[in-house]
C-alpha positions, 0 to 999 in steps of 0.5 A: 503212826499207825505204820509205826505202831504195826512194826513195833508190834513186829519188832517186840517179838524179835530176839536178837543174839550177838556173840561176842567174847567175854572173860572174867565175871563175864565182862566183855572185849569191847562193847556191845553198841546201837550199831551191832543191834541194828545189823541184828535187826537186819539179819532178821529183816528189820532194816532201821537205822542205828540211831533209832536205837535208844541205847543210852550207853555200851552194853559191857556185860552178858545178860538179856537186854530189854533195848527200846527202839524209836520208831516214831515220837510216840511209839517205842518198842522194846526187843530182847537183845541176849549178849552171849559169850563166843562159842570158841570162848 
């Protein structure tokens, strides 16, 4: 636990930017899913898996996202995640 609750407190200074495309009323292509935070997380060293990600459903919209994260029964952390339009959009 007291592992946990170190990478918690690491995590929670993370911010994570996924780009993604967007069109009108900045609504999304697809969907933003667990498994695009997790390879974020890795590009950032944190190397967890996807399902320790408590993303009840798609993200499907730009915005900030305040994501908790699993990292044992009693400890959750939460990280910034910003879903931001593609730079080519």
């Amino acid at each position: 636990m007291a592992a946990a609750t170190q990478l918690a407190t690491a995590i929670e200074n993370v911010k994570i930017e996924l780009f993604v495309q967007a069109g009108e009323e900045d609504k999304l292509f697809g969907s933003v899913t667990s498994q695009m935070i997790a390879e974020g997380l890795k590009e950032k060293g944190f190397d967890l898996d996807k399902r320790s990600i408590d993303l009840p459903d798609p993200i499907r919209a730009l915005g900030i996202y305040d994501v908790p994260v699993k990292l044992h029964p009693t400890v959750i952390a939460k990280i910034k995640v910003f879903v931001v339009r593609n730079k080519e959009d």
